[in-house]
N, CA, C and O atoms as a GROMACS GRO file, in nm:
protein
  424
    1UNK      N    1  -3.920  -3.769  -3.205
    1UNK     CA    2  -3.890  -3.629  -3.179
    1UNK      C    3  -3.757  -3.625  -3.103
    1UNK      O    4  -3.737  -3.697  -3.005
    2UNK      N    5  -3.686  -3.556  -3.142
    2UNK     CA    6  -3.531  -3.548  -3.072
    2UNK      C    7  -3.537  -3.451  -2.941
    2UNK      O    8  -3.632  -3.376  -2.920
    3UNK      N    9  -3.458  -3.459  -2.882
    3UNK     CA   10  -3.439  -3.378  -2.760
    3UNK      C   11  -3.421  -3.245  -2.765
    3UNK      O   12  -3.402  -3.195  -2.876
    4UNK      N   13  -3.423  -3.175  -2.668
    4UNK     CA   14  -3.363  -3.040  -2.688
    4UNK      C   15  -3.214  -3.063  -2.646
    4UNK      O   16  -3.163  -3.122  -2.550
    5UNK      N   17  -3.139  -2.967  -2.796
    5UNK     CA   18  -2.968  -2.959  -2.684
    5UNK      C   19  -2.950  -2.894  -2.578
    5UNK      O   20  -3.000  -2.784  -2.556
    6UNK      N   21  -2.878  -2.953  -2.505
    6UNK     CA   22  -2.896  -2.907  -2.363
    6UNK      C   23  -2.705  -2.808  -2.400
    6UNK      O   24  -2.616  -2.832  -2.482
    7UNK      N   25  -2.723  -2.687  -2.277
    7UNK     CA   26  -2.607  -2.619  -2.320
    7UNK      C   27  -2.454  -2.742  -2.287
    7UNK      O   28  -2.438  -2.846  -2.222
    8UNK      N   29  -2.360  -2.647  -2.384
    8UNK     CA   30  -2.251  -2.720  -2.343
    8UNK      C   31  -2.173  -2.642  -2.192
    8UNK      O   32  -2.162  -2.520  -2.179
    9UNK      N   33  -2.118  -2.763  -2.068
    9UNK     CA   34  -2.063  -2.741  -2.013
    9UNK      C   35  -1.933  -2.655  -2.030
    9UNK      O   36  -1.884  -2.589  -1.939
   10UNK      N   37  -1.887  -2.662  -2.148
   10UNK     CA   38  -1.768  -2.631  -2.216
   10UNK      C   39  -1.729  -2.464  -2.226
   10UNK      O   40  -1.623  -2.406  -2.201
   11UNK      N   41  -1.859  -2.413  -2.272
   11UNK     CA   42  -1.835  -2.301  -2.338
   11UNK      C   43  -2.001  -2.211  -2.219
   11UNK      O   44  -2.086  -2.256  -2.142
   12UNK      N   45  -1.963  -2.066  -2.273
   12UNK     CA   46  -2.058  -1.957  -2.212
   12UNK      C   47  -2.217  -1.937  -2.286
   12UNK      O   48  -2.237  -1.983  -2.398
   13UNK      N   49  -2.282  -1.893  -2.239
   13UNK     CA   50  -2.386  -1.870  -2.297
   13UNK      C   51  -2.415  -1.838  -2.471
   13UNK      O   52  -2.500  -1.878  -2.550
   14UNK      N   53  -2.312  -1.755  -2.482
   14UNK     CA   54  -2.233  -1.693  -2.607
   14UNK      C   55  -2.147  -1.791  -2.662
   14UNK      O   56  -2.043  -1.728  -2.687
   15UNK      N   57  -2.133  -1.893  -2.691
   15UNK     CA   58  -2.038  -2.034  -2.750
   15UNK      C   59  -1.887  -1.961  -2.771
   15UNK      O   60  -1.815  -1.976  -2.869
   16UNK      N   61  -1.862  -1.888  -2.669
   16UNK     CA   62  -1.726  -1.820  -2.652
   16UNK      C   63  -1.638  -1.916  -2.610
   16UNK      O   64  -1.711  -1.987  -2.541
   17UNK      N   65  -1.520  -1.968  -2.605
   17UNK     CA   66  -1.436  -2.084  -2.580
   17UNK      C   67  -1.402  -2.036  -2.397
   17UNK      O   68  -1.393  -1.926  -2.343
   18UNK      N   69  -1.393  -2.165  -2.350
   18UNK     CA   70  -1.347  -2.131  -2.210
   18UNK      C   71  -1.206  -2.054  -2.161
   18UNK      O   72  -1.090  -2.071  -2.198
   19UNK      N   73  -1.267  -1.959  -2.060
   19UNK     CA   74  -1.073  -1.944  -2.034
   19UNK      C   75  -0.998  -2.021  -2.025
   19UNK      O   76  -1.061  -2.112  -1.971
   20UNK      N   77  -0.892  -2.058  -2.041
   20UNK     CA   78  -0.771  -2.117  -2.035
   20UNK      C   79  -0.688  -2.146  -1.898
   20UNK      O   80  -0.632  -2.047  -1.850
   21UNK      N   81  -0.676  -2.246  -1.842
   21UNK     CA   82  -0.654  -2.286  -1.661
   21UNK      C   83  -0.515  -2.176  -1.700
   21UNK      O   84  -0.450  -2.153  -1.802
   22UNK      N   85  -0.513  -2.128  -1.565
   22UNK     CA   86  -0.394  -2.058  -1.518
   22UNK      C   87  -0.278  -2.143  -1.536
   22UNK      O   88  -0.310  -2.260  -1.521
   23UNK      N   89  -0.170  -2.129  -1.560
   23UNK     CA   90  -0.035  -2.154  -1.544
   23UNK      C   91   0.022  -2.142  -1.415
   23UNK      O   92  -0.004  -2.041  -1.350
   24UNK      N   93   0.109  -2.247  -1.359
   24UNK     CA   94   0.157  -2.245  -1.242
   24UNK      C   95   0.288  -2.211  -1.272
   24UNK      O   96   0.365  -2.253  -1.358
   25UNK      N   97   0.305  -2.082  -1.139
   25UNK     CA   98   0.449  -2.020  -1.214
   25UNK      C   99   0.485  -2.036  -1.068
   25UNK      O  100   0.402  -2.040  -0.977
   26UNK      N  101   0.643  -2.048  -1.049
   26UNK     CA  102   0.721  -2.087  -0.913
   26UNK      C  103   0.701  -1.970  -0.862
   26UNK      O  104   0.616  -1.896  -0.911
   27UNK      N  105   0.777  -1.931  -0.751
   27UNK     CA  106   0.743  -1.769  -0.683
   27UNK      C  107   0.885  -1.719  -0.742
   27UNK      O  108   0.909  -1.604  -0.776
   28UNK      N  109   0.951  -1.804  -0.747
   28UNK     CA  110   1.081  -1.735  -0.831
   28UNK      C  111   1.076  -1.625  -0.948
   28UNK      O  112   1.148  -1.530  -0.977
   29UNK      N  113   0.977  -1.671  -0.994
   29UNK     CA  114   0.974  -1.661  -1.135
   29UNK      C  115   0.861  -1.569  -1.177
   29UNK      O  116   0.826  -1.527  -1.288
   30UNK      N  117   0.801  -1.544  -1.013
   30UNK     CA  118   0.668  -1.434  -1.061
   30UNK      C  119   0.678  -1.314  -1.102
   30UNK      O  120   0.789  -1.300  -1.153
   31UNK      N  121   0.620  -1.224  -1.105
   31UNK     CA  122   0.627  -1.134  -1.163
   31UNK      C  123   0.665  -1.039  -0.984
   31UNK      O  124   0.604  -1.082  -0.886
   32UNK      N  125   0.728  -0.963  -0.972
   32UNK     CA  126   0.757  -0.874  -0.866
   32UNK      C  127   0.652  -0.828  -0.777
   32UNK      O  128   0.661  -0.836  -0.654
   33UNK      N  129   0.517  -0.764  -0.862
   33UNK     CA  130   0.396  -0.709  -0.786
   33UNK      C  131   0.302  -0.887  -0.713
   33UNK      O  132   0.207  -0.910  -0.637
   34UNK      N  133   0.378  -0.952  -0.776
   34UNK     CA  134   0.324  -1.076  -0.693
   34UNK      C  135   0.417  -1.127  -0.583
   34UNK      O  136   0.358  -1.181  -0.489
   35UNK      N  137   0.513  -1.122  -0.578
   35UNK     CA  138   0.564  -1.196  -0.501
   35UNK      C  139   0.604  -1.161  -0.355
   35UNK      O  140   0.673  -1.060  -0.369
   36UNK      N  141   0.597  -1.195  -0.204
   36UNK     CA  142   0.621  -1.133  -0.094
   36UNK      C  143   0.698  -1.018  -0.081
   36UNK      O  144   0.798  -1.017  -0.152
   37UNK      N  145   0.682  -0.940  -0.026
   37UNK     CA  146   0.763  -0.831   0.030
   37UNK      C  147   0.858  -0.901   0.137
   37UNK      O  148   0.823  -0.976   0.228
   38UNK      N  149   1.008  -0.852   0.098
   38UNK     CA  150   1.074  -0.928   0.177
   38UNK      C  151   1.092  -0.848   0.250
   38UNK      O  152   1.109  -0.730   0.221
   39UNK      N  153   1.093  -0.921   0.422
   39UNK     CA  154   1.028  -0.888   0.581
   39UNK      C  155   1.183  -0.772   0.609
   39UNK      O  156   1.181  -0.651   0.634
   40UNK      N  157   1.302  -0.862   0.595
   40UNK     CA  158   1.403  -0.752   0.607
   40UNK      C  159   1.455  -0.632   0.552
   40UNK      O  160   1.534  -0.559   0.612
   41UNK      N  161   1.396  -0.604   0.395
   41UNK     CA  162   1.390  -0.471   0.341
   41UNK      C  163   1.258  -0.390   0.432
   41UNK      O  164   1.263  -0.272   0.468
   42UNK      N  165   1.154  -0.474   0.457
   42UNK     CA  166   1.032  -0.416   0.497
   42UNK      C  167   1.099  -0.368   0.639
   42UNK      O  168   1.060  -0.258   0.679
   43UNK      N  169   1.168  -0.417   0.697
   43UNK     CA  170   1.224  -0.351   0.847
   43UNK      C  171   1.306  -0.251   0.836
   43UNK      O  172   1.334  -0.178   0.931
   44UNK      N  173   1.358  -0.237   0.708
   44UNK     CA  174   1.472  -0.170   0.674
   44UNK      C  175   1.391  -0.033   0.632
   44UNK      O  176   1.440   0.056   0.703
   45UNK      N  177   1.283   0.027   0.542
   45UNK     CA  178   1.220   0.075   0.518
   45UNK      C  179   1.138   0.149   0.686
   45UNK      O  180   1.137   0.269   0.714
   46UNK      N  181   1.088   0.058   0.759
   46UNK     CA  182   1.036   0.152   0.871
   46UNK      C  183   1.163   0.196   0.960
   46UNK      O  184   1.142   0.283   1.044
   47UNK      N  185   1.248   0.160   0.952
   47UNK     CA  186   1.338   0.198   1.042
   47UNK      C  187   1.388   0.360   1.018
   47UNK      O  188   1.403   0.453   1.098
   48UNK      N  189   1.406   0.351   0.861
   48UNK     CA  190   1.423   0.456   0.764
   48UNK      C  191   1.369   0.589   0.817
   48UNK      O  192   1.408   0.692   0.871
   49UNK      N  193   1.237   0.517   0.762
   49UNK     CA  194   1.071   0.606   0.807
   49UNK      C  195   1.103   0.703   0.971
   49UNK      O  196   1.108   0.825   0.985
   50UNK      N  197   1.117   0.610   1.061
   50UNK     CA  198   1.154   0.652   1.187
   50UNK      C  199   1.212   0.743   1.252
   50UNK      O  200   1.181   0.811   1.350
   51UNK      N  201   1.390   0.729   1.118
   51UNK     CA  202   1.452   0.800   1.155
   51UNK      C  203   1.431   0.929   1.088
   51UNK      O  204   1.500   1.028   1.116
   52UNK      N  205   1.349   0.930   1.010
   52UNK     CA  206   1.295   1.038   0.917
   52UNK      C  207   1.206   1.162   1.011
   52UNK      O  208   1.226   1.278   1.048
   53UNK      N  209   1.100   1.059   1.023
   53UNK     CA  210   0.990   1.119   1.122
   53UNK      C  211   1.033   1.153   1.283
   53UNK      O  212   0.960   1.202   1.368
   54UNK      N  213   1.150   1.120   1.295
   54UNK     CA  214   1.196   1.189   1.431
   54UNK      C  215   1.255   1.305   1.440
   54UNK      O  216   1.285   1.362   1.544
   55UNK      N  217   1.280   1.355   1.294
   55UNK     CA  218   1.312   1.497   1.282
   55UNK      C  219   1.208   1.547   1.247
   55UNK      O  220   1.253   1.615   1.155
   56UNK      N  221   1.057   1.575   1.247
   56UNK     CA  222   0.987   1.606   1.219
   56UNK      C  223   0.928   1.688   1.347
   56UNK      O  224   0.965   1.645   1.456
   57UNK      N  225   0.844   1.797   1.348
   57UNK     CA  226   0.747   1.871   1.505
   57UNK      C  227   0.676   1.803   1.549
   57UNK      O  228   0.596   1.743   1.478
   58UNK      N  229   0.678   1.793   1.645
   58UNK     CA  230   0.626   1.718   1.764
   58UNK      C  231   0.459   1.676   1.690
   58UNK      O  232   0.408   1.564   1.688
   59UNK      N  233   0.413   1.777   1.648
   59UNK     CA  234   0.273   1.715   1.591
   59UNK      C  235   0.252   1.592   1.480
   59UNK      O  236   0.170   1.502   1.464
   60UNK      N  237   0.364   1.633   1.417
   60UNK     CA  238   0.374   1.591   1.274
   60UNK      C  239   0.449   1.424   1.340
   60UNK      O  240   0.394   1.326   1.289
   61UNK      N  241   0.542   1.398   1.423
   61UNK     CA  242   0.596   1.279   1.522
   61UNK      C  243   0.462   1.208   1.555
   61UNK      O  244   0.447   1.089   1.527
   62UNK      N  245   0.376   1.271   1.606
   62UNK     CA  246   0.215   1.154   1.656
   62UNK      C  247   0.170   1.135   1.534
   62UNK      O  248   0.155   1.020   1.493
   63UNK      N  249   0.145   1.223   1.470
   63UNK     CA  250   0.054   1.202   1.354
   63UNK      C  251   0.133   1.077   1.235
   63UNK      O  252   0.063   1.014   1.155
   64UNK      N  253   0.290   1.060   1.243
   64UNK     CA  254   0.322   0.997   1.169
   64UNK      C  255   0.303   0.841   1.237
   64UNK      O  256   0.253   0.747   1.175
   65UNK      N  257   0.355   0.830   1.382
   65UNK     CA  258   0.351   0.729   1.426
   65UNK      C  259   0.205   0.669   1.410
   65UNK      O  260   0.198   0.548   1.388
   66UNK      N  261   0.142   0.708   1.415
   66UNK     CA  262  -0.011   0.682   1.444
   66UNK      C  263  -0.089   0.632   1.269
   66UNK      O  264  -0.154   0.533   1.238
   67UNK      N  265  -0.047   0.741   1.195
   67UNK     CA  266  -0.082   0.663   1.026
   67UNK      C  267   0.019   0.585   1.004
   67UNK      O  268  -0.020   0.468   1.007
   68UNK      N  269   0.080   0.589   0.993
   68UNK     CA  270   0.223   0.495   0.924
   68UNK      C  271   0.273   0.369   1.012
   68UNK      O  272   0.326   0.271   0.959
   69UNK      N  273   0.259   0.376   1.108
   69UNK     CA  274   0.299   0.235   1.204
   69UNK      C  275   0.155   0.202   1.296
   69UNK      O  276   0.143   0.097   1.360
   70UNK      N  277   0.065   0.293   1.291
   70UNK     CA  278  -0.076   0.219   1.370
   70UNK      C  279  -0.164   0.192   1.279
   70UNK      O  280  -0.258   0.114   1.302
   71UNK      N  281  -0.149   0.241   1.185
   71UNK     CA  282  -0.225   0.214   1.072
   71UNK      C  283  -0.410   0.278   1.098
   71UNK      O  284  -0.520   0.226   1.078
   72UNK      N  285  -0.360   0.425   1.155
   72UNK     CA  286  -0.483   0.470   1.181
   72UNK      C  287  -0.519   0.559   1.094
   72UNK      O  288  -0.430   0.625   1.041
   73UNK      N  289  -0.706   0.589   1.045
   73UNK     CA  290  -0.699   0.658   0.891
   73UNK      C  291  -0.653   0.793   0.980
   73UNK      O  292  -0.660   0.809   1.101
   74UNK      N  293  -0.602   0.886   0.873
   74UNK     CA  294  -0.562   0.978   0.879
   74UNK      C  295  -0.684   1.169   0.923
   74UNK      O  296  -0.668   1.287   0.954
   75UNK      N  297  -0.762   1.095   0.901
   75UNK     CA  298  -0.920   1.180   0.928
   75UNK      C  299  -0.913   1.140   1.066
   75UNK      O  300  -0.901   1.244   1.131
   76UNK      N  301  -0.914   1.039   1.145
   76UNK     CA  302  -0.948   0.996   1.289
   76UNK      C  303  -0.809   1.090   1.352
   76UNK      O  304  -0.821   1.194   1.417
   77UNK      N  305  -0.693   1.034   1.320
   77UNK     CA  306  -0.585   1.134   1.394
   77UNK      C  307  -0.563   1.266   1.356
   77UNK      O  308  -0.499   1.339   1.432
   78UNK      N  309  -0.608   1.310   1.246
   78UNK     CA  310  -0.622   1.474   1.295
   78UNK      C  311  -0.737   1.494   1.368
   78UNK      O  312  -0.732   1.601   1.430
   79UNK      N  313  -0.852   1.424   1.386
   79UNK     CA  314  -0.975   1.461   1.478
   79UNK      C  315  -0.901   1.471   1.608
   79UNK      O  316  -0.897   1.572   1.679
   80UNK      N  317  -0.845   1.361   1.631
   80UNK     CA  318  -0.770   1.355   1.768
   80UNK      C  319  -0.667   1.410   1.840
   80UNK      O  320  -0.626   1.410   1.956
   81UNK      N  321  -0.633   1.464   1.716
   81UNK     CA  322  -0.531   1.610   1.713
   81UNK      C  323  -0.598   1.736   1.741
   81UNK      O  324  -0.542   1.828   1.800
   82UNK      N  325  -0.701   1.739   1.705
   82UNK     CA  326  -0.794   1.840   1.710
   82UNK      C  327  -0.715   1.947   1.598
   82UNK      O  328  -0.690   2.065   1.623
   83UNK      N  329  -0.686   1.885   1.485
   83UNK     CA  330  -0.586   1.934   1.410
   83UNK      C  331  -0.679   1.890   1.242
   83UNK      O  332  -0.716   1.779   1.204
   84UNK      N  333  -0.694   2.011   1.179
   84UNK     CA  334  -0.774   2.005   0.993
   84UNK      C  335  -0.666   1.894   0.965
   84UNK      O  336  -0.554   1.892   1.017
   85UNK      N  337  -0.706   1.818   0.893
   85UNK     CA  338  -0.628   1.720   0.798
   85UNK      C  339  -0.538   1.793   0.727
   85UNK      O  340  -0.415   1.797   0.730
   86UNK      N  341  -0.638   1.861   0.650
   86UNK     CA  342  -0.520   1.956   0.568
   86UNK      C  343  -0.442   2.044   0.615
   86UNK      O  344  -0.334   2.058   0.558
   87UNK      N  345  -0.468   2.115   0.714
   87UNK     CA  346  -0.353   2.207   0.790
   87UNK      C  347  -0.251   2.086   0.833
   87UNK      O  348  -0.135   2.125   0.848
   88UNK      N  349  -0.272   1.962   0.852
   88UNK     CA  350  -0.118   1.879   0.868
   88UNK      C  351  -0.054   1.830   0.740
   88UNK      O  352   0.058   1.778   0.742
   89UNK      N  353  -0.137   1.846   0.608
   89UNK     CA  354  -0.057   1.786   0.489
   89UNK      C  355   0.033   1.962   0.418
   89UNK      O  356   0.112   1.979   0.325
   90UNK      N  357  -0.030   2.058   0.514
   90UNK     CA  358   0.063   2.175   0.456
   90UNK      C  359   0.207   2.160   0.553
   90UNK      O  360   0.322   2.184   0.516
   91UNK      N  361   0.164   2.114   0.686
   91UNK     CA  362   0.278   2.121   0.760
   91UNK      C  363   0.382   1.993   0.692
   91UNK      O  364   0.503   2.006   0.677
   92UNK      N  365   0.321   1.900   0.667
   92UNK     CA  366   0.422   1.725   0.607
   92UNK      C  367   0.513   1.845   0.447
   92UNK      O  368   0.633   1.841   0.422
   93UNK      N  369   0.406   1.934   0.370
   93UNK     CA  370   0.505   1.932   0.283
   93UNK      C  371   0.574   2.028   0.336
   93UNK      O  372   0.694   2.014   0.312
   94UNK      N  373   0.542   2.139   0.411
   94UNK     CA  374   0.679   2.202   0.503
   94UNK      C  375   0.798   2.175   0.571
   94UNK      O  376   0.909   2.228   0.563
   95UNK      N  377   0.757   2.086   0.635
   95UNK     CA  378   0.866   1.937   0.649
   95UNK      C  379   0.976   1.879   0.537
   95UNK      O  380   1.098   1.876   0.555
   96UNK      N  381   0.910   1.836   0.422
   96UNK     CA  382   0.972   1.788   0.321
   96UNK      C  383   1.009   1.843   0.250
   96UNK      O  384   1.084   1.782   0.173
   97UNK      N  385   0.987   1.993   0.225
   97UNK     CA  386   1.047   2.072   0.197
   97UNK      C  387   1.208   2.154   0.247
   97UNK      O  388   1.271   2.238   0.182
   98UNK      N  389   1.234   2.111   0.351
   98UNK     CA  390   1.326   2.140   0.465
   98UNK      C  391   1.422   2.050   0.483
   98UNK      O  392   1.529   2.072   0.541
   99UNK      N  393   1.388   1.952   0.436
   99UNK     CA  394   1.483   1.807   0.457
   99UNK      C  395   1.562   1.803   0.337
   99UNK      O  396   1.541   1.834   0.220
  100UNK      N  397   1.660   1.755   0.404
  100UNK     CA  398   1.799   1.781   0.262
  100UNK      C  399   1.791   1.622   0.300
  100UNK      O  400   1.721   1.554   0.376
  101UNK      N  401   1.958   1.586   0.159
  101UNK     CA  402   2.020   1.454   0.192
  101UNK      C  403   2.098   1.491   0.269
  101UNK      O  404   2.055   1.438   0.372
  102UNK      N  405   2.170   1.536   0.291
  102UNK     CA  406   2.238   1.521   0.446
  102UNK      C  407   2.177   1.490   0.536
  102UNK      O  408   2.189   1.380   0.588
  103UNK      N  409   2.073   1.605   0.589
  103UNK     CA  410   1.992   1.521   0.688
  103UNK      C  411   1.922   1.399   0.728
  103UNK      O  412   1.912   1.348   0.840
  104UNK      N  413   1.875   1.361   0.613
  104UNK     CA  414   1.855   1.210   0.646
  104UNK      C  415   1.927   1.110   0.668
  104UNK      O  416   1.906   1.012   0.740
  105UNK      N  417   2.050   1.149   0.578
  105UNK     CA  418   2.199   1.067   0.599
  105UNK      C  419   2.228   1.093   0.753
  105UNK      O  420   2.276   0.991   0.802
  106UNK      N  421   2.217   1.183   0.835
  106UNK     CA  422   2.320   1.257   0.920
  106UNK      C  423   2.234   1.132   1.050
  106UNK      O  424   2.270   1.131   1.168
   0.00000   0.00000   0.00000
């Protein structure tokens, strides 16, 4: 009497062929959404931010510092604002609405 075949290591339940090992790609060569964020655009970007959000009302100044550089959710600092979430995303597009390129340049 012969054995039972036992499954192959090789393949899935379904005799579907195995995935295929990943390819090792340099970081050079990755694709963009893979590869580090480089630290001095990334400084360059909050600095930006900064000078952005310092022309902004005094409310809209905590509330930015606090999501955007504390990385706090945005529900906790309007609680702490004692401020609707949404009454501050009407004031952000009031804001952005108001801001030219000059001003950000200036």
């Amino acid at each position: 009497m012969a054995a039972p075949a036992l499954p192959s290591i090789y393949y899935a339940k379904d005799d579907t062929p195995p995935v295929s090992t990943p390819e090792v790609v340099p970081l050079d060569k990755a694709p963009q959404k893979f590869q580090a964020e480089n630290p001095e655009h990334s400084l360059h970007q909050k600095i930006a931010a900064r000078q952005v959000f310092e022309k902004a009302p005094p409310i809209l100044q905590i509330f930015f510092e606090r999501v955007y550089f504390a990385d706090e959710p945005q529900t906790q600092v309007a609680t702490a604002l004692n401020v609707d979430r949404f009454t501050l995303r009407r004031h952000m597009a009031a804001f952005a609405r108001h801001l030219t390129v000059s001003e950000l340049c200036a």
